[in-house]
N, C-alpha and C positions, 0 to 999 in steps of 0.2 A: 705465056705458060698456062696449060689447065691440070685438071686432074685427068688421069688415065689410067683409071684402074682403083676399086673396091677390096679393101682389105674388111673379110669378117673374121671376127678375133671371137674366142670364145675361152673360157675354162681349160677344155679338155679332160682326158679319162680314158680310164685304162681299157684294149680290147682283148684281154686274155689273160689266164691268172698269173705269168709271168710278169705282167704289167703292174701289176698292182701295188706291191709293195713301194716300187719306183716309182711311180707316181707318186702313189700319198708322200714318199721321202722328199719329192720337189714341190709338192704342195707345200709342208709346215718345216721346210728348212728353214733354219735359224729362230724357228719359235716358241723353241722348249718344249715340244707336245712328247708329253711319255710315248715312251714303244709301247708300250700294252694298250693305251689310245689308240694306235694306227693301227695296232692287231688285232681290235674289237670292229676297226674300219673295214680292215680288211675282210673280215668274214662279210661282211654287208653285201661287199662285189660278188664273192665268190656265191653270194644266195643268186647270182646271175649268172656263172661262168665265168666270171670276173669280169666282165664287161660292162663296161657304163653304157647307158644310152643315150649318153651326150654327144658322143660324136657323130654316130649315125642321124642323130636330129639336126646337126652342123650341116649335113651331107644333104641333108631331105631342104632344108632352110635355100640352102645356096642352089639343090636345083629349083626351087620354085623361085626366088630372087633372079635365075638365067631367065626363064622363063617369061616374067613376070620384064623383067628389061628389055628381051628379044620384043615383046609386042607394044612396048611403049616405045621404043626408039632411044633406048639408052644406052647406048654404046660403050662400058665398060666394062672389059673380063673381071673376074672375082676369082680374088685369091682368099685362103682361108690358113689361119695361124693361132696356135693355144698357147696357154701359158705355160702348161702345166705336162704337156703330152703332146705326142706327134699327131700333127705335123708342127712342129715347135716355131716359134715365131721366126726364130735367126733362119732355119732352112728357107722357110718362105719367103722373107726377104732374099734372100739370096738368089730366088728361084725369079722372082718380081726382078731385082736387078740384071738377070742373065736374060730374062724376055724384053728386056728395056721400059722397064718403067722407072720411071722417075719422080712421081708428086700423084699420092694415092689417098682416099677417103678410107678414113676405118670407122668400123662399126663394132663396137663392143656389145656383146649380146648380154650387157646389164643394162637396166633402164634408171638404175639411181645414181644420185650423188655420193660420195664416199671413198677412202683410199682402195679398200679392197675390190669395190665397185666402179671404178672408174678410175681414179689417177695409177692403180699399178700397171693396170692395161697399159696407159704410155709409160711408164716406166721400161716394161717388156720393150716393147718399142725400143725407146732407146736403147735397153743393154742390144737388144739383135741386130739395132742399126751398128752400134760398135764394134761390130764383130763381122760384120759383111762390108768391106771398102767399097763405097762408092752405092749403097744401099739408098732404094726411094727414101723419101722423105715422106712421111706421114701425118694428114691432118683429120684431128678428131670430128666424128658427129655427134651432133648436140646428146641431152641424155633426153630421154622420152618417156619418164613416168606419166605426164598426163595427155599423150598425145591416146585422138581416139582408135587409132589402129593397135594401140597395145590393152586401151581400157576396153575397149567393143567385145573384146574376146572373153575376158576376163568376166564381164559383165553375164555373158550369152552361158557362159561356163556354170558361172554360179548359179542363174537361172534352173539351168538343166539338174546341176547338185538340189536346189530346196526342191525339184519336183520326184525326187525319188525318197523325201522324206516324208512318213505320216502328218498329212492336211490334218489329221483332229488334233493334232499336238504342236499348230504351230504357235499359240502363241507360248511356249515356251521350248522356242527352235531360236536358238542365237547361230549368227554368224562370226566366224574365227578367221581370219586374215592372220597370213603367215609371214611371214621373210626369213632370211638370213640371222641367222642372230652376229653381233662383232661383239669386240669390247668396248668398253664404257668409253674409255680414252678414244677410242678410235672415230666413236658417234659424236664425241665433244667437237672433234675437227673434222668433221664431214661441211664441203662446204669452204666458202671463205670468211662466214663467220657462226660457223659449227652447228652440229643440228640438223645439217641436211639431210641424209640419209633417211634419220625418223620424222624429219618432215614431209617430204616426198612421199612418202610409202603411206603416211596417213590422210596424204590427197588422195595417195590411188584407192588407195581402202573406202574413200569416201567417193570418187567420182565411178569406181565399180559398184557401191549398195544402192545408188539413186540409177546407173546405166540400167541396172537388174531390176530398177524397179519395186523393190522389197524396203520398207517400213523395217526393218525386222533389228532391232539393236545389235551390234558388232561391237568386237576386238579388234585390236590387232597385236599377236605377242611373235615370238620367234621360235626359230628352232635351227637344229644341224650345230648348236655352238661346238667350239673343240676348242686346244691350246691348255695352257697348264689349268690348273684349278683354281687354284689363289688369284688370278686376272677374272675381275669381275667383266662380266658382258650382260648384253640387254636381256633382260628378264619382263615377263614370265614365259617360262618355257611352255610350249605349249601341252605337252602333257601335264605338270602342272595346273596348266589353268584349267583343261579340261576335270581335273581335278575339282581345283573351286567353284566350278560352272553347276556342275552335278546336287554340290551340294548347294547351293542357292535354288535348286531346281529345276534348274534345266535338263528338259528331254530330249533335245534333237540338237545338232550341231551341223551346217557345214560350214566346212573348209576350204578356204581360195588361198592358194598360195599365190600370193600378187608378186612377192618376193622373187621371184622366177618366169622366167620367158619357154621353158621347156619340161618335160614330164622326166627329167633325169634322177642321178640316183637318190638325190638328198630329198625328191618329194617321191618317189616310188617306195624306198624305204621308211624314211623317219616318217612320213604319212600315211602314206598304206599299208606299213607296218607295224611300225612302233604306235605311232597315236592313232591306231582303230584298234589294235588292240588292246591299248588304256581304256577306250569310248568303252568298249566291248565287257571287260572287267567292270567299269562303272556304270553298265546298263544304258547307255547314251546310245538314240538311234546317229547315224555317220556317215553323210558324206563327202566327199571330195572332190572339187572342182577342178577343170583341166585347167591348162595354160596356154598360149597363144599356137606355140611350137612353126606350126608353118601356116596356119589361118591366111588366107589372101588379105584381109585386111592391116594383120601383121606384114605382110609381102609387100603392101603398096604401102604400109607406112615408112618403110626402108626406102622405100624411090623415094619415097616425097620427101625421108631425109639428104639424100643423095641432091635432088632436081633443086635444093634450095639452095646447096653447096655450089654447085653448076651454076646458078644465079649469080654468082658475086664473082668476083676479078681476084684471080690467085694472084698474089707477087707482094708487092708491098702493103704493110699492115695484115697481111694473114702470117699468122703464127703459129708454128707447130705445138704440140700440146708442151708447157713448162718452159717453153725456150721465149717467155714475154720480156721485152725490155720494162715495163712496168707492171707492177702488180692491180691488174684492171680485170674483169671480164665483160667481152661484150656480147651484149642484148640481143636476141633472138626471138623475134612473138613465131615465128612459125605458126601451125595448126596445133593450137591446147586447148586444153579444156578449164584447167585449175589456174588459179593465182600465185603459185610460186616464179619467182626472176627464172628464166633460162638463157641461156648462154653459148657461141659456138667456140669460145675461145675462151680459156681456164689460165687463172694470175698463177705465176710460178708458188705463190705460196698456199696454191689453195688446196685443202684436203691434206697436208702433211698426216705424213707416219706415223702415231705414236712412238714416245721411246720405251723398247722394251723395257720388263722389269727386269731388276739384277738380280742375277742366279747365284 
């Protein structure tokens, strides 16, 4: 038995403003987030037509992945499945099931450890495998914060950012490294013994400022948080910090959202929005690094997660994501840069859920 067939799994996002509401409603089901929260969200799409450009970068990703397989000799078609928005995971299982496939690699377009970063992805998974009789069977690829097909870009990005800031003022130009922000509880159990998330993201942060080549002191805070108020999540928020940055004196800032593999709405908005226009109020020159999005070196770091999967013997001892008979994970050196363990196979207990708070 091998694999036959590439599942890319992404977010998703709404493409027109009937979309949007529903969406954000499948986004933060069951997590107490006020409606006036999702309706301050919602205006954010509508500053686009409602349309995210998440998907469209799903679209651009998978044809440069065909592409990119067609000349290297990789012979599996690519299906593409969201969590959140069509094409919904259950359809495309269904659709993978009707073409006859059977035992497929998926690719989550997060690069960290973490529940919302990584284990809800299989989560999805299985509810759509439950829901489609006789659905492939799906096994995870590794997570690839410090692989250099994801830092090279990152790196070459921010590069481009410090050179659009005034030379006389560099040395009081900091860098600000971005991500996701979650909650407290949820960083706790990132990981099989917690912490992964912000450990990860603070190799990328670091194996991006030395790829770039820049001396230059770094952050790294968050942003995009949502969910009730009273749940504490990682702090500092980046307008904040931009805040206390200013007044320490700093003049130039940029910004690499490492946190992200694409330029969708959470860094087009809360970045190119919201926090340049904080910079702007605080007199801070500002700019903003791109992200990998379809970069060929992002393109071939996906083969090379695929070709190393292809390496090894599907059947016994490979494990779909959660379904381990013991709680283990195993070792992976693949192509890295940094010193954290990776792993192609995740212990049933790893990265648990926090439990909501009582309402």
């Amino acid at each position: 038995m091998g694999y036959d067939a590439l599942l890319v799994m992404s977010f998703g996002g709404p493409e027109g403003p009937d979309d949007v509401m529903p969406f954000l409603e499948n986004v933060v089901r069951g997590r107490g987030v006020p409606r006036e929260r999702l309706l301050a969200v919602a205006e954010h799409y509508m500053h686009f037509g409602g349309v995210s450009p998440i998907n469209q970068q799903c679209r651009d990703l998978i044809a440069a992945l065909k592409a990119d397989f067609a000349a290297h000799g990789v012979d599996l078609p690519i299906y593409w499945g969201n969590r959140n928005w069509h094409p919904m995971m259950a359809d495309t299982l269904a659709q993978m099931k009707a073409d006859g496939i059977r035992t497929a690699l998926g690719f989550a377009t997060s690069a960290y450890g973490g529940y919302s970063s990584c284990r809800q992805y299989w989560e999805d998974i299985d509810k759509g495998r439950a829901a489609v009789d006789g659905a492939p069977e799906i096994h995870k690829l590794r997570q690839f914060w410090d692989h250099p097909g994801f830092v090279e870009p990152h790196a070459d990005a921010l590069r481009d950012a410090l050179a659009t800031l005034d030379p006389a003022r560099r040395e009081t130009t900091r860098i600000v490294f971005t991500a996701h922000s979650i909650p407290n509880s949820m960083a706790a159990t990132a990981g099989p013994t917690g912490g992964r998330y912000e450990a990860q993201l603070n190799e990328t942060a670091a194996l991006v400022a030395s790829a770039a080549g820049t001396d230059l002191p770094w952050d790294l805070v968050w942003q995009s948080r949502s969910g009730p108020p009273q749940v504490p999540w990682l702090e500092p928020d980046i307008n904040d910090h931009l805040s206390a940055l200013a007044e320490k004196g700093v003049t130039d800032v940029a910004v690499s959202p490492i946190g992200f593999v694409s330029d969708h709405l959470e860094v087009v908005w809360d970045l190119d929005n919201e926090a340049r226009e904080t910079a702007g109020e605080l007199g801070l020159g500002y700019a903003r690094a791109g992200t990998p999005g379809h970069d060929p070196r992002y393109v071939t770091m996906v083969r090379e997660l695929v070709l190393e999967r292809l390496s090894e013997p599907v059947g016994d001892g490979v494990r779909a994501p959660f379904t381990a008979a013991e709680p283990v994970c195993v070792s992976n050196p693949g192509r890295r840069l940094g010193s954290i363990p990776v792993w192609d196979y995740c212990a049933v207990d790893c990265c648990k859920p926090p439990a909501r708070p009582a309402r």
